[in-house]
N, C-alpha and C positions, 0 to 999 in steps of 0.2 A: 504493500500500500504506500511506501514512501516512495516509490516511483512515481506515484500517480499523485503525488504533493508534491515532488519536485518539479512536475510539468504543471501543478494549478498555480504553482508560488515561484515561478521561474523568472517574468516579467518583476516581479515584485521584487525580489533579491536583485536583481540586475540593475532596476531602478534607483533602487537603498543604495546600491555600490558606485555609482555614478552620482548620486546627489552627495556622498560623502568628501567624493573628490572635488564637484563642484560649487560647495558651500553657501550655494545661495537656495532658498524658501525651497521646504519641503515636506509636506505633511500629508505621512500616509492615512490616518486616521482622520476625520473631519474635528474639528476642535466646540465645534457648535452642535449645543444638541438639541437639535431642531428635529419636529419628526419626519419631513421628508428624508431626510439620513435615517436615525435610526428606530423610525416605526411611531405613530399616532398614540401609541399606548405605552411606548419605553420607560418613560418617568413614571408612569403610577403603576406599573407591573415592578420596578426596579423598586422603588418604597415598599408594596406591599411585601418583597422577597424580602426585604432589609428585614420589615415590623415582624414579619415568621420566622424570624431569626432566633429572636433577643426569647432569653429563657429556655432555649432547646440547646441542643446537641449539635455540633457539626459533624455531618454521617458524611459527607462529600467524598472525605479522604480514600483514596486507594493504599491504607497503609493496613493492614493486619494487626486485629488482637493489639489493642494499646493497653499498656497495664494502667491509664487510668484514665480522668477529662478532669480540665482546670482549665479557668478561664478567670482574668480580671480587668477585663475592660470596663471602663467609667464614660458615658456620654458627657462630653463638657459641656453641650446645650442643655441636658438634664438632669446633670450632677446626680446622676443613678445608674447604676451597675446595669450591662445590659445583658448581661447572665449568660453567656454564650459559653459551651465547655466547649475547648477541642482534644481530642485524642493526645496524652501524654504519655511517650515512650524514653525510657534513660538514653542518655550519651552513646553508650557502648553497645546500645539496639540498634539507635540511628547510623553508627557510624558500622556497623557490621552489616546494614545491608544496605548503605550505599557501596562499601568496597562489595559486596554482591554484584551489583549493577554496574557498577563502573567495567566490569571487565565485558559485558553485553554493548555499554553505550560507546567505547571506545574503537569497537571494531564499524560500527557505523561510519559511512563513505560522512566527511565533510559535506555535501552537497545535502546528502537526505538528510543530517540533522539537522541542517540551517532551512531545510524544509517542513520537518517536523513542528521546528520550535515556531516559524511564519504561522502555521496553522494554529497553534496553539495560542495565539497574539489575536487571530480573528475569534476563537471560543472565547476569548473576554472581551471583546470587541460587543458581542451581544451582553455582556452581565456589565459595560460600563454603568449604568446607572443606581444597578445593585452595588457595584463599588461605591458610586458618587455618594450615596448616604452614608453606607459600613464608614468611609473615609469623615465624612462629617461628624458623624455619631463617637467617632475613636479620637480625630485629633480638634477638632475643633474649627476644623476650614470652614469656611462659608459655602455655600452648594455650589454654585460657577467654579469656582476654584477644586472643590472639590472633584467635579467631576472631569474639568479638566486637567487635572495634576495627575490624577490616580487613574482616570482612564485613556484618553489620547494622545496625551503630552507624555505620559509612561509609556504607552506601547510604544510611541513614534523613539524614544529613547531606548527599548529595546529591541527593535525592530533594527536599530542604529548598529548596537550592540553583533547582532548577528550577523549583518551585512560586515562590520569588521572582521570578526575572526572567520567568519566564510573566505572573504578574499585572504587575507592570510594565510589560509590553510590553503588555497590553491594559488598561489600566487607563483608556485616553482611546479617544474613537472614531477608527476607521481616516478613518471622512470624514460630512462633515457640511453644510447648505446653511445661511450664513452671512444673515442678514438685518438690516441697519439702515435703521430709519425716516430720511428725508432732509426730511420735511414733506409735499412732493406729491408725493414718488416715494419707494420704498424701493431701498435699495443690496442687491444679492443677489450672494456671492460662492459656489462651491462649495470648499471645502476641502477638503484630504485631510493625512494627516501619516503618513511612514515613521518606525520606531524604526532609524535604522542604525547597525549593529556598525563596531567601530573599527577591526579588521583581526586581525592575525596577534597570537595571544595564547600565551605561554610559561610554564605551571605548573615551579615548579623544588621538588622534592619534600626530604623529612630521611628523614634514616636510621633512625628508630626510630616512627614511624608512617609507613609511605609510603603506604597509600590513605585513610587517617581523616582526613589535613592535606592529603592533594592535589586527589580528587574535589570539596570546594567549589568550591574556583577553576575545576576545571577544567569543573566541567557549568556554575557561574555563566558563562564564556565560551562555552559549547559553547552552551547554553539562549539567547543573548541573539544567536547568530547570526558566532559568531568560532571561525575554527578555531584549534585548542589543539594544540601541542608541548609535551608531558608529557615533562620531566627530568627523571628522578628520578637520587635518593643515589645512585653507582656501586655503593656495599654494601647496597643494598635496593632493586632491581629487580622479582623475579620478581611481586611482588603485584601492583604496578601496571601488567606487561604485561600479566596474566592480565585484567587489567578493559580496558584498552587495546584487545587482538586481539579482547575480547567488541564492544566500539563500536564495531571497525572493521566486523564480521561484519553488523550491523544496517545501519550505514548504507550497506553496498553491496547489502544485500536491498532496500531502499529508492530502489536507484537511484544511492545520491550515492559520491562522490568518496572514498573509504578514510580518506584524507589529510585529510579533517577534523579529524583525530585522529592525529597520532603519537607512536610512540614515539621519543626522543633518548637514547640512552648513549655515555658516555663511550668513548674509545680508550685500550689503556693508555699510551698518547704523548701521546693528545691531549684536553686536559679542555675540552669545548665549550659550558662553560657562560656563559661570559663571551662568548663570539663571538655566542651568542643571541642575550642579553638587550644585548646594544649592537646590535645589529644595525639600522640605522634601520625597518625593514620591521617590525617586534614592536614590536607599540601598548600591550601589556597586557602584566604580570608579575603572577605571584602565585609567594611566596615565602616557604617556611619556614625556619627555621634559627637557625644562629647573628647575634648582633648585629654582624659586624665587614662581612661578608658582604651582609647587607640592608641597614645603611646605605650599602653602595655601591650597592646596585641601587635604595634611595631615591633616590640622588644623579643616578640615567642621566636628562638631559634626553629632551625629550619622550614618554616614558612617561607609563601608567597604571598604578600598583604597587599592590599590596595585601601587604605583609608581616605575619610572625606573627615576632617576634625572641626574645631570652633575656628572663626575668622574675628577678626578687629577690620569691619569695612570702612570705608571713608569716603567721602565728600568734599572734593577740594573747589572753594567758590574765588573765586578770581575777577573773571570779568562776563555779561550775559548783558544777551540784547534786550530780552524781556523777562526783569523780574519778576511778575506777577506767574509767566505761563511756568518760569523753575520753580519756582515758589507751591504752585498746585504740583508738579510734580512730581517732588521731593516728597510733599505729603501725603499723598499716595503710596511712595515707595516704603514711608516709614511706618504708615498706618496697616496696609494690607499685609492681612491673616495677623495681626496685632503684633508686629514684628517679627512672628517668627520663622524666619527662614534662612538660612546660611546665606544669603546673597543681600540679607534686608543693610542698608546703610546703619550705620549707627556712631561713629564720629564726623563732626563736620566742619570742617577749619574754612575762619574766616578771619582776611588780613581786619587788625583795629581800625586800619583807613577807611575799611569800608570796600563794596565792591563795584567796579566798573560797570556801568546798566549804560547803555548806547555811548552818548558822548562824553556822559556827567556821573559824579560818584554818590554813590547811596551808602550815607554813615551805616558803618556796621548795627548798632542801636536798630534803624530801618528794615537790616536786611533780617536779623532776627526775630524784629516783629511780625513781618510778609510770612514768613514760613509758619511763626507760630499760628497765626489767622488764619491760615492757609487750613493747616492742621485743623485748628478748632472747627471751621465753617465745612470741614469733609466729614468729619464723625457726627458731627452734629444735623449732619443730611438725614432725613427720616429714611427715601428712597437709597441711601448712597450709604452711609455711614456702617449698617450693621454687617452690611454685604460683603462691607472693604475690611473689618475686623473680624470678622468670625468670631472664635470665641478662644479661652485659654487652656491650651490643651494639659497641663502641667500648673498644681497647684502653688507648687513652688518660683512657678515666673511670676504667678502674681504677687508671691511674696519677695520678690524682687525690685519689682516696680515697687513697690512702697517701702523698700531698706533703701534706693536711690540716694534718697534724701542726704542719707548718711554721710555719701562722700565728700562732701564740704561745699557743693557745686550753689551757685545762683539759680534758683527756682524759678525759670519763665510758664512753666506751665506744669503742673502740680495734682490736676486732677485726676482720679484714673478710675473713676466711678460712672457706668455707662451702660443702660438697659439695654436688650434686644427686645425687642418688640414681640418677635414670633416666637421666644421662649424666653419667659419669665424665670427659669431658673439657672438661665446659662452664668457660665464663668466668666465673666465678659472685664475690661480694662485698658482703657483708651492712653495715647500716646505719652508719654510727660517728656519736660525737656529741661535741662539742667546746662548751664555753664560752667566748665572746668578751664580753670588757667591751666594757659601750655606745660608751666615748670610742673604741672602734679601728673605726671603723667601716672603714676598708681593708681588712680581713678580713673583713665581710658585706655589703659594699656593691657586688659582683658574682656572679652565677649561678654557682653548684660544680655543676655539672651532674653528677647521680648520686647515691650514696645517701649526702648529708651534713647534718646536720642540725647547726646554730648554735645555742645557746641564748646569747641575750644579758639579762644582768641588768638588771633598770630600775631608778630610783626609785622609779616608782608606775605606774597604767597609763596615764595623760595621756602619761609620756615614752615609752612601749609604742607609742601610739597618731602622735603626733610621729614616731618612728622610721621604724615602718613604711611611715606614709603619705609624709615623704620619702624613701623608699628607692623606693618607688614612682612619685613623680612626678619622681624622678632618674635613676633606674636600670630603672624598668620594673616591672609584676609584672602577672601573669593568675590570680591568683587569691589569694584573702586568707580565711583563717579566725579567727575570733573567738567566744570563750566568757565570755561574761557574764549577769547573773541581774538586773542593774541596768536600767532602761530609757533611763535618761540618757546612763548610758555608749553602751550601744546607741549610738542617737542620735546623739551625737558621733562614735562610730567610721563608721558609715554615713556621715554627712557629710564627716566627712576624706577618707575611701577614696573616696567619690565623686567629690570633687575631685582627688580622682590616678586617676581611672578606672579602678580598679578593685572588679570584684564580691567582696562577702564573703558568706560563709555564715557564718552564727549556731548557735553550739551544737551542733554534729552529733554522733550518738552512732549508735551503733544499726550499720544496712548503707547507710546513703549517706556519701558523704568528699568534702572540700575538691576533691580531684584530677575528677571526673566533670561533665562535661556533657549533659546533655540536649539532642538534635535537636529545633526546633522551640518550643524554648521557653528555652533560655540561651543568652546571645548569647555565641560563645568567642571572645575576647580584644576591648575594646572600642575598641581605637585612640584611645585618651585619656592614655598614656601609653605612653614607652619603649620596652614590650613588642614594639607594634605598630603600624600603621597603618592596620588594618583589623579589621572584625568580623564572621565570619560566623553567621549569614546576617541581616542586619540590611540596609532597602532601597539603602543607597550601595554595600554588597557587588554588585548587580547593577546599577545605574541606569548605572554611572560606567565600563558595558562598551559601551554605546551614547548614541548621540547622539537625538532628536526634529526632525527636520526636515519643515517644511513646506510645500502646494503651495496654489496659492487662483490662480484666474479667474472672471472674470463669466460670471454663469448667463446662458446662452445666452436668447437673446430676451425 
């Protein structure tokens, strides 16, 4: 049957592989879920599947005999348990019949698995909207976001994934007749060369994207020939079994081993994420999260790790044509999903002169007030406001937001108190903004994960520029905004940032922000600093999941 997926998914891989190279717009998945795409009844059959959820069992799985079900996912819109068990097996179950599988999924041609796993991207393709709530209900996204983080904007990301280590894996010939002239005789050898997978591979998922940060890793592994134990957060589950029980479903239509593919969750006794990822038998990590976390799983000898860590992002304001349209901008980018997402800005240097707006300078004092207005008159939108914050997925960022205060900073904006309208019991907490002088950099020289925004005063923007970029190549950052009218300055800011690897965006105004990546064409987070150690999908994303070994004897007579 994987023949007959290689010929329905042949356009489609060929496509992924050419838009990789040509890094301009490309979305396999529709991003709008409008029902002439995905059906007149998508959204209220995808809600009803959520609400049949909560309080039952997840039976979906193709895993065998689990010695038990635990589940602790929290709805942050309804600060109530949505009672969901999933099948819980130990470490040394999981990891003894992935090496089962691995040795079935390995001998698999590269083409039929990158065809396998394409099909298995369209069976969630139909449960996007049963993602779009599980995702809602787990992390606290807003629905639009929701469903396009966890369903389209993830597939088109692992869709990405598979199209890389596809052409990797064929990128040399399988075999070839070797010829060297020797003078009166030539030397003839026949070669051949396998790509072989490394072995058992362990995606360990975050609690506020759990399919947009997990699926790279885990089709880069699944794609290159390595079975994948998929851990996700204990508090955001439900999305990534819904895609899990869809892979299993394929690849046993297909003949192979379930267990290609599982799912791992926690006991509430026993947190088995460490027993994993040390496990000698798990050759491969892929690992989002916090920084205290994945410098240990950098640290596990012989592994293959790929981490995404905390970043210190930045905002460097210089000179802009139109402060009011950066001004809305910026407030968007700080406000949406209530700041949390590894790309959300959260230092923002500005020279004490004040910054260049057309021909004339707007006192700093000015440009601080714009942004905070800006901020208040977005959340404070009835239509706009709940949609751009969602809610807080983690009860400790909202205890965040309110220890702020603590670091000694100027209080421009302080409140963090903010109803949702369509649910009364969400964990909801609007933006706050604090001023820190440049000399304290102990107060912005780590990730406030959540909706906290630093404004630090500079000299000029040379020391803007200096800040940021060491904050960066110290501390980490995935993503860097800059507004300038200069081309110099440009220039220098690109160069610094480069040097602390991180990408900026120039100028943005309008409907794109600092926070957004493109599948297919931004590479997110580039492993050149702190942030990370890796970058999907860029070629060492897939190359460093297998090995090239090779076979060669004399051509017969």
């Amino acid at each position: 049957m994987a023949t007959n997926l290689a010929d329905k998914h042949k356009n489609t891989l060929e496509t992924a592989v050419r838009a990789l190279h040509e890094r301009t717009f490309f979305a396999h998945f529709p991003e709008n879920p409008t029902p002439d795409v995905y059906g007149e009844n998508a959204d209220k059959e995808g809600r009803e599947k959520y609400t049949n959820r909560l309080n039952n069992k997840f039976e979906e799985l193709l895993q065998e005999n689990p010695e038990n079900w635990a589940g602790q996912e929290d709805s942050p819109y309804e600060q109530s348990a949505l009672g969901i068990k999933y099948p819980y097996f130990s470490p040394e179950t999981l990891v003894t019949r992935a090496e089962e599988a691995y040795h079935q999924w390995r001998k698999v041609k590269p083409a039929d698995r990158a065809a396998i796993l394409v099909e298995t991207l369209d069976r969630m393709k139909e449960r996007f909207f049963e993602i779009a709530y599980a995702t809602m209900h787990t992390t606290g996204q807003a629905y639009m976001m929701s469903f396009q983080a966890s369903g389209p904007h993830a597939a088109d990301r692992a869709l990405e994934a598979i199209a890389a280590g596809y052409e990797e894996q064929t990128r040399f010939p399988e075999s070839t007749e070797w010829e060297k002239p020797m003078g009166k005789y030539n030397l003839k050898l026949n070669k051949t060369w396998k790509a072989v997978p490394k072995g058992v591979a362990l995606v360990i998922g975050c609690s506020t994207f759990p399919t947009w940060n997990t699926v790279p890793g885990m089709y880069a592994s699944l794609v290159t020939g390595n079975p994948v134990i998929v851990k996700p957060h204990p508090k955001a589950v439900l999305p990534i079994a819904i895609v899990v029980a869809e892979v299993q479903k394929v690849l046993q239509e297909n003949g192979l081993n379930p267990n290609i593919c599982q799912l791992a969750v926690d006991a509430e006794d026993r947190l088995i994420t460490k027993e994993l990822a040390e496990d000698p038998k798990v050759k491969l990590i892929d690992y989002t999260g916090g920084t205290e976390f994945g410098n240990y799983i950098e640290s596990l000898k012989g592994k293959t790790v790929f981490t995404e860590k905390a970043g210190v992002n930045s905002i460097i304001l210089d000179s802009v044509q139109d402060m009011d349209k950066v001004a809305q901008n910026l407030a968007f980018s700080v406000s949406l999903y209530s700041g949390q997402m590894c790309t959300a800005p959260q230092n923002f240097f500005i020279p004490e002169s004040g910054v260049k707006v057309g021909g004339e300078i707007m006192p700093y004092e000015e440009v601080v007030k714009k942004i905070s207005e800006a901020i208040t008159g977005l959340i404070n939108n009835p239509k706009a406001g709940p949609h751009i914050l969602g809610a807080i997925q983690n009860p400790a960022t909202s205890a965040r937001v309110k220890e702020a205060s603590g670091m000694g900073g100027n209080a421009v904006l302080t409140t963090c108190d903010i109803s949702n309208p369509m649910f009364a019991n969400a964990r909801t907490c609007s933006p706050v903004i604090y001023e820190v002088e440049a000399a304290n950099k102990d107060a912005y020289s780590r990730e406030l994960f959540g909706p906290i925004m630093l404004i630090i005063k500079t000299k000029d923007t040379d020391q803007s520029i200096e800040l940021a970029s060491s904050m960066a190549r110290e501390h980490g950052a995935i993503s860097c905004g800059a507004y300038t009218t200069d081309a110099t300055i440009k220039e220098k800011i690109m160069d610094e940032m480069s040097l602390a690897g991180t990408p900026v965006s120039f100028n943005l105004t309008g409907g794109i922000f600092v926070n957004q990546n493109a599948s297919f064409s931004d590479f997110h987070v580039t492993g050149g600093n702190p942030a990370g150690n890796a970058s999907f999908t860029n070629p060492e994303f897939v190359i460093k999941r297998f090995t090239w070994v090779g076979f060669r004897e004399p051509v017969a007579g």
